[in-house]
Phi, psi and omega in degrees: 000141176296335167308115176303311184285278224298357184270318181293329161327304205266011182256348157303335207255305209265325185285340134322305171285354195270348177314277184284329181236089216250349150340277148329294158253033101021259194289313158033241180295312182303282224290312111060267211295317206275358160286132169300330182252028162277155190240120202271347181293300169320306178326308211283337179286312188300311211280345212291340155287343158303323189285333170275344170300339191068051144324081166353281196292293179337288194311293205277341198289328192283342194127350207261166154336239035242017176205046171009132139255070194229157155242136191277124145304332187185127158207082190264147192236140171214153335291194188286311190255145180201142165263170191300173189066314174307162169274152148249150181223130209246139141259126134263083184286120192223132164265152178240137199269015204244170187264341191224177177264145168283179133231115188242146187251117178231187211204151166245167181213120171243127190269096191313140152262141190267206172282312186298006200086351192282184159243163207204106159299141188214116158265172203202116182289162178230315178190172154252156177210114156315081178269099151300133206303132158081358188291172162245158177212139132301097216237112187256106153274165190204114170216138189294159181254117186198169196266153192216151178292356166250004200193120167264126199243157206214116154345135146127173196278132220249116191253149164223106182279095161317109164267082185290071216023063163090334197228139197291100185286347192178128186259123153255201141180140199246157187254149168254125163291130173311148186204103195291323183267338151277194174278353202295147150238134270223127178296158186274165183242133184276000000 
């Protein structure tokens, strides 16, 4: 369709449905792509929760990696302790362990603590990158820790996962400090 909204409609849609059938939509987006007049921006829309799941067949239908050849060199969250408001700043260093260039999505995931003390992973993109065979890529994210209308935030330790084409290459993890003057509240202990 010539519309960008009704084309972005139906890439909400498929990605909705990619829930129960990620199969389907899948096959899809590939017999899709192989059309001149796709739109790869949509493709990538429809697919992005399989792509943050680390969806193989997802992964390769956009173009991507699905089998890392990397070594993480460094991978850090700062600071350690942090308030509501405050920043966390994620570092990475990743190198590729492969013969050829990779094309990689890579992504982090911070595992929220909720009120019962358990935690609830949530991913968040960070790039796409080309890693030519034995090269490094420095990699810097910077994300405020603040309350949002989908995510209530709780005192106590925040685990962060380096996410490599779907699969978790490396772990921190920062503490959210309790704050008397804030929304934070301290999880209950089970």
């Amino acid at each position: 369709d010539p519309s960008e909204t009704v084309r972005r409609s139906v890439a909400n849609h498929l990605n909705d449905v990619a829930k129960d059938h990620p199969e389907l939509v899948v096959d899809t987006v590939a017999r899709w792509s192989g059309e001149s007049d796709t739109d790869r921006r949509m493709a990538s829309h429809a697919l992005r929760t399989l792509v943050k799941r680390g969806d193989p067949a997802a992964l390769e239908a956009l173009g991507f990696t699905t089998d890392a050849h990397i070594e993480v060199d460094d991978f850090d969250v700062a600071p350690r302790h942090v308030g509501m408001g405050d920043h966390v700043t994620l570092n990475a260093v990743v190198r590729s362990t492969a013969t050829s260039t990779q094309r990689l999505v890579v992504d982090f995931v911070i595992h929220h603590v909720n009120a019962s003390g358990d935690t609830s992973p949530k991913v968040f993109k960070w790039t796409t990158v080309d890693l030519p065979a034995g090269e490094s890529v420095d990699l810097t994210k910077r994300r405020k820790i603040a309350t949002a209308s989908t995510r209530r935030y709780h005192a106590g330790v925040h685990r962060v996962e380096l996410q490599v084409a779907g699969q978790v290459m490396a772990e921190r993890a920062f503490e959210l400090l309790d704050s008397s003057d804030g929304p934070v509240t301290p999880a209950s202990q089970p």
